[in-house]
C-alpha positions as CSV (number, residue, x, y, z in Angstrom):
1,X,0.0,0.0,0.0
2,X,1.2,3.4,-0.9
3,X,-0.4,6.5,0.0
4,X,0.3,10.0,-1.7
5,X,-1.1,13.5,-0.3
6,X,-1.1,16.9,-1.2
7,X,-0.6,19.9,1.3
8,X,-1.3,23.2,1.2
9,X,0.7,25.8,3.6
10,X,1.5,22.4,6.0
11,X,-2.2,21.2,5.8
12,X,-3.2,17.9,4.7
13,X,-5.5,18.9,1.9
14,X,-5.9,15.8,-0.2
15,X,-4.9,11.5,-0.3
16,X,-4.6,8.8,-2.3
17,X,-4.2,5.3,-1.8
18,X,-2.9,2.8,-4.0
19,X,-2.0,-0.7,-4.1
20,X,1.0,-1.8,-6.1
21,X,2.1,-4.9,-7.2
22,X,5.1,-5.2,-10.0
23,X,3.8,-3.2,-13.2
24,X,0.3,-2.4,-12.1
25,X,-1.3,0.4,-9.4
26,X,-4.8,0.1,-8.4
27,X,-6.6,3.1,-7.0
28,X,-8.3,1.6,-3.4
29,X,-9.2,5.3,-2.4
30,X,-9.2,8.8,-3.2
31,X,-10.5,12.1,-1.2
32,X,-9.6,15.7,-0.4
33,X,-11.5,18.5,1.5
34,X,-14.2,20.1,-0.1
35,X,-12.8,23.7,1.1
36,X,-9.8,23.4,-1.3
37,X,-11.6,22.2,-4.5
38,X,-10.6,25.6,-6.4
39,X,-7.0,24.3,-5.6
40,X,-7.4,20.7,-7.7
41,X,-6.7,18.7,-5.4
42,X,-8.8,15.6,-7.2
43,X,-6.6,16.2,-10.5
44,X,-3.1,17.2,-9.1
45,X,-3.2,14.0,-6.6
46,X,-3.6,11.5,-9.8
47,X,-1.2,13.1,-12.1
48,X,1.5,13.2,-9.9
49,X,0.8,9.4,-9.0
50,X,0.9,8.9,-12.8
51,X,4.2,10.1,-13.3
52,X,5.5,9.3,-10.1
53,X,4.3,5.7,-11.1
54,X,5.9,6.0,-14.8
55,X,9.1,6.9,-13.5
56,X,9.3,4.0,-11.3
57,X,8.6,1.7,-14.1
58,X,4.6,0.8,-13.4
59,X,2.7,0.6,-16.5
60,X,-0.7,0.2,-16.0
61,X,-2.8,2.6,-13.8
62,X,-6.7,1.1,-12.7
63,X,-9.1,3.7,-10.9
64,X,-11.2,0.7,-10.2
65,X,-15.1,0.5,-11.1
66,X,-17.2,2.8,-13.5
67,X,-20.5,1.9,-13.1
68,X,-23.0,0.8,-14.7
69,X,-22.0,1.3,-19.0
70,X,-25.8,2.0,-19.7
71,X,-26.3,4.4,-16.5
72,X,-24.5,8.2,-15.8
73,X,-22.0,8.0,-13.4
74,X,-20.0,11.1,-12.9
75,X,-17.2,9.4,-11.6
76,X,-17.0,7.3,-14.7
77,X,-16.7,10.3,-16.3
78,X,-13.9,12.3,-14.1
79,X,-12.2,9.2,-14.6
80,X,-12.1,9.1,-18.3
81,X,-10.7,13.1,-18.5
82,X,-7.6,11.0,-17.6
83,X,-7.8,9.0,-20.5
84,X,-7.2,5.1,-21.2
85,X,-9.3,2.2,-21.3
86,X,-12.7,1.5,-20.0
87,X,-12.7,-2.2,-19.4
88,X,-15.7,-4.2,-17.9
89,X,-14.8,-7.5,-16.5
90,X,-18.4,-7.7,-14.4
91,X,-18.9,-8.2,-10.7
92,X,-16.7,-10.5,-9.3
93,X,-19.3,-13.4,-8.1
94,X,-18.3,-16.7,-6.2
95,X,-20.8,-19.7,-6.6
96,X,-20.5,-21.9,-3.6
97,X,-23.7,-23.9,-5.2
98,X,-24.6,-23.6,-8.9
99,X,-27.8,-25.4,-8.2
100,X,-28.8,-22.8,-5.8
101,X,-27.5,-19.6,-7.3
102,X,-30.0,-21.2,-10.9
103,X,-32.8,-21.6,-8.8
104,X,-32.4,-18.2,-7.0
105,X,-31.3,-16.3,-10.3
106,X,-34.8,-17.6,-11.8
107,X,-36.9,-16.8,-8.3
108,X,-35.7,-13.4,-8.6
């Protein structure tokens, strides 16, 4: 886990925090105080992670989830300003008992 943040005048205004593993960073959590959103923080934080990232040979940068594809989501669409890829791989679902999960699929 690595976590970045941004200060303004020795306050804590903004965090990031990331999960790393060889070429690939995963966004886990992002937040900054709404009293300095006229300073950025939501878009400074990233791109320095992105070229911090780069420079330390990581390739591949994932915000996470998007939504819904067929339903607005404004964080899906801060997160494409950034460009990239939108990828859907789905929920990730374990079946315990495909019998079951049938049955309740078809109840439902």
């Amino acid at each position: 886990m690595v976590i970045y943040g941004a200060c303004l005048d020795d306050e804590l205004i903004g965090i990031m925090v990331t999960l790393q593993y060889k070429n690939i960073v995963n966004d886990l959590y992002a937040g900054s105080k709404s009293k300095y959103y006229d300073k950025n923080p939501n878009d400074i934080i990233p791109w320095e992670v992105f070229k911090q990232c780069k420079n330390a040979g990581k390739t591949i940068f994932d915000f996470g989830g998007a939504g819904k594809p067929v339903v607005h989501y404004g964080v899906r669409d801060y997160k494409m300003k950034f460009g990239g890829k939108l990828v859907n791989y789905g929920r990730l679902t374990l079946v315990h008992n495909p019998i079951k999960m049938k049955l309740k699929e078809a109840l439902f």
